[in-house]
C-alpha distance (Angstrom), angle and dihedral (degrees) to the residues before:
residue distance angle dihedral
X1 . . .
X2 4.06 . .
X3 3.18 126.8 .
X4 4.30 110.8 -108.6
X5 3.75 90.2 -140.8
X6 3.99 97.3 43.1
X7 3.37 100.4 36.0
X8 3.69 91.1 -165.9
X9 3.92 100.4 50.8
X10 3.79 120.6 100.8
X11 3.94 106.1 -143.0
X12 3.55 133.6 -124.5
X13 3.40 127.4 -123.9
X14 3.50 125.5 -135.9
X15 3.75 141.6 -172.7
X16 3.64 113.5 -136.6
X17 4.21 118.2 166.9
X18 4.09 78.4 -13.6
X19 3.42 91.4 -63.0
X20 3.70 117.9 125.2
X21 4.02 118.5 -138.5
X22 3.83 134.2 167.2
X23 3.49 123.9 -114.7
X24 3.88 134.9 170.1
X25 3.42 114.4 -126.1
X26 4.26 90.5 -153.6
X27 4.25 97.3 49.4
X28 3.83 97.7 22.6
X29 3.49 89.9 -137.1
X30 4.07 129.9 143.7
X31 3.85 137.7 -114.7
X32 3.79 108.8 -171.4
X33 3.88 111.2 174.5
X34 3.85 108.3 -150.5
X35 3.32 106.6 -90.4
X36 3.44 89.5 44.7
X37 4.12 89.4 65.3
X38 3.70 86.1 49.8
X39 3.62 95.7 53.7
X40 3.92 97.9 47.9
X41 3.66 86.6 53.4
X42 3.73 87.8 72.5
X43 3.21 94.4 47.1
X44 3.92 151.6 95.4
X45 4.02 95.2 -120.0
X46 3.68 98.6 163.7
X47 3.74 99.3 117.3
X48 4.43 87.2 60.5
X49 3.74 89.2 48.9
X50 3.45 91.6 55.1
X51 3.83 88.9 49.3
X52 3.71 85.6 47.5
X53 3.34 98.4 49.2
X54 3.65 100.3 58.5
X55 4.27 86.2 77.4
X56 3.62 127.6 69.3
X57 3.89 109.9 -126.5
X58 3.56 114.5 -134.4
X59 3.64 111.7 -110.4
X60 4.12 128.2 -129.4
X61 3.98 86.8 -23.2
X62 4.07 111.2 122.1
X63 3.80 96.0 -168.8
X64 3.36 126.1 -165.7
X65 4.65 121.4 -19.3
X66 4.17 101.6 -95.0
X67 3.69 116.9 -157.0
X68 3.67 116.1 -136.7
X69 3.49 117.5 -93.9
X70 3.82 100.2 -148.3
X71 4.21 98.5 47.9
X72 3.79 85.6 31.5
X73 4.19 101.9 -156.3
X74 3.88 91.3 46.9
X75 4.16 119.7 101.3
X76 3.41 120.7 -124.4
X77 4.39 104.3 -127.8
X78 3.67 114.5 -138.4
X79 3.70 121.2 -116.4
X80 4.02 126.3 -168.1
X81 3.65 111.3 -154.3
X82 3.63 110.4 -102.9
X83 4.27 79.3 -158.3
X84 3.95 101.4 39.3
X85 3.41 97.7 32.8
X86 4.30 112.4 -146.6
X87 3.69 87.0 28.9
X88 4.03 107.4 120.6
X89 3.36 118.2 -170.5
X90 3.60 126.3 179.4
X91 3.39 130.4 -124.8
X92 3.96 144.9 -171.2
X93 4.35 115.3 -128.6
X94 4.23 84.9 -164.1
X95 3.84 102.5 45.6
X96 3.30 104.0 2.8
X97 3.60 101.8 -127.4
X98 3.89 126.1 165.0
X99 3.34 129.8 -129.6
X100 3.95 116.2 -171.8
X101 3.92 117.7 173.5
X102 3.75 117.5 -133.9
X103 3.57 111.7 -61.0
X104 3.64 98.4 17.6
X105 3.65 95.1 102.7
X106 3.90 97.2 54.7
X107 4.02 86.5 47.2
X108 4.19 89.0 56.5
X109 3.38 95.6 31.9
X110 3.90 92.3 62.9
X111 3.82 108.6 155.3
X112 3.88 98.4 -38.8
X113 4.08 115.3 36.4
X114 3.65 100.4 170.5
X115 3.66 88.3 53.5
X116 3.97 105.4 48.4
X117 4.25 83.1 41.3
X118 3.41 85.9 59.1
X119 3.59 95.1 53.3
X120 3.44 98.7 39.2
X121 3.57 96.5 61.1
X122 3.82 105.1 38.9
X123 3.93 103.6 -91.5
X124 4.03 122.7 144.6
């Protein structure tokens, strides 16, 4: 799969918690497909935030429209964090993929991610 950002890049997979995500080895940046999100919730994910952490997320910029790189002619929409305000994630309306640039997961993640996920997307 290509990276969104890249365009060009082929991203890695990685296991994290035994979940598998997508991340480009050029940007840094994340594809989790739904279930994926899900998954990491239940998990220890320490060892990604770490990774994560090492890169400054860029704050309340939206930069440029990213198509989605699992239904390939779809946009990604743009979503400030009602939570983490300046924090834009993006996010796929037909799979529901997310796409978080490098950094952006430390800044949601804060000092409980399963929590703020939770509330982000809708979840008692």
């Amino acid at each position: 799969m290509l990276c969104p950002k890249c365009e060009n890049t082929e991203m890695e997979t990685q296991s994290v918690a035994c979940v598998e995500i997508d991340r480009c080895p050029t940007c840094h940046g994340i594809w989790l497909d739904a279930l994926e999100l899900e998954a990491l919730l239940k998990r220890d994910i320490k060892p990604l935030l770490e990774a994560d952490g090492q890169f400054e997320a860029v704050v309340s910029h939206e930069g440029p429209r990213l198509h989605c790189p699992r239904c390939k002619g779809t946009y990604l929409i743009k979503l400030n964090s009602r939570l983490r305000p300046g924090v834009i994630v993006d996010s796929c309306t037909t799979c529901f993929g997310t796409w978080l640039d490098a950094g952006e997961l430390t800044r949601l993640a804060g000092n409980d991610f399963a929590r703020l996920i939770a509330r982000l997307f809708g979840a008692p």
